[in-house]
C-alpha positions in Angstrom: -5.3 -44.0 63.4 -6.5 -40.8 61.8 -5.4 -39.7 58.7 -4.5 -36.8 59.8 -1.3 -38.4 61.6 0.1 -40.5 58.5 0.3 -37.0 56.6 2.3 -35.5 59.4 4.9 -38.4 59.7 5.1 -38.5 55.8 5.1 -34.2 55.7 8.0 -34.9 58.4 10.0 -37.2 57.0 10.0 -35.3 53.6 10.9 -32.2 54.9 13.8 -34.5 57.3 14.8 -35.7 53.5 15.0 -32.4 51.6 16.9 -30.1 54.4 19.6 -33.5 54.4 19.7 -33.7 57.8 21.4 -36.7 57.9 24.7 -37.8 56.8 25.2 -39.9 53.5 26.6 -43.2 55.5 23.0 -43.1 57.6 21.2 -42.5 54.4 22.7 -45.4 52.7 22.0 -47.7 56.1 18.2 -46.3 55.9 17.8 -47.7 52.7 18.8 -51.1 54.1 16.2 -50.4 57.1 13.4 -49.8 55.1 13.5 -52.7 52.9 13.7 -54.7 56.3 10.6 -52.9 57.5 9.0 -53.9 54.2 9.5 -57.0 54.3 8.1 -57.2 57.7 5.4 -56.0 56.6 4.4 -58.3 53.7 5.4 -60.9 56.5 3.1 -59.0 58.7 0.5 -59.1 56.3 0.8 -62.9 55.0 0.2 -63.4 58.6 -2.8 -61.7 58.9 -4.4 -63.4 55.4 -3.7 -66.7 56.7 -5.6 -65.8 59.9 -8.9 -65.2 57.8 -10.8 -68.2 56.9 -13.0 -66.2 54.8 -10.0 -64.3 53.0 -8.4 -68.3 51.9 -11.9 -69.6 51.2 -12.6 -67.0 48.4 -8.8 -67.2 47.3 -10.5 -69.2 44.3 -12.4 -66.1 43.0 -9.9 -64.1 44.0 -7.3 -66.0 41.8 -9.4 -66.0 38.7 -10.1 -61.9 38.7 -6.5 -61.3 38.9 -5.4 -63.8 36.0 -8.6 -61.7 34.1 -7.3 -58.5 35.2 -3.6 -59.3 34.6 -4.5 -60.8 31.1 -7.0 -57.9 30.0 -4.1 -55.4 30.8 -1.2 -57.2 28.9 -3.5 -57.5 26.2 -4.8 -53.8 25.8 -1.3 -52.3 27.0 0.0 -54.0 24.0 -3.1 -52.9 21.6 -2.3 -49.4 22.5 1.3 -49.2 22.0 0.7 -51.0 18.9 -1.7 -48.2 17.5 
């Protein structure tokens, strides 16, 4: 899909949001909808991983560049609020 569309849905929805066009009982339910929709999508997702042979063949690279990554930015977060 074009880009061009997710900017409109998102323009809409903020604009839906800021004039408070709905009531406070449906904003407290769309809270509860969107963290179903979420999860969906993780599901969604996990799916769509497990699908790809190639995806869970490099997982083993995969893993070690995050645990670098992870580790690299504990390590120099703390540096720097050390300093």
């Amino acid at each position: 899909m074009d880009v061009l569309f997710y900017l409109t849905i998102i323009s809409l929805g903020a604009f839906i949001g800021y004039k408070e066009l709905f009531s406070k009982k449906l904003s407290m339910k769309l809270a509860k909808i969107q963290n179903i929709c979420l999860l969906f999508l993780l599901f969604l997702m996990g799916v769509k991983i497990g699908i790809n042979e190639e995806i869970l063949k490099s997982f083993p690279t995969l893993g070690f560049s995050a645990i670098l990554i992870s580790l690299f930015s504990i390590i120099f977060s703390v540096l720097f609020v050390r300093l």
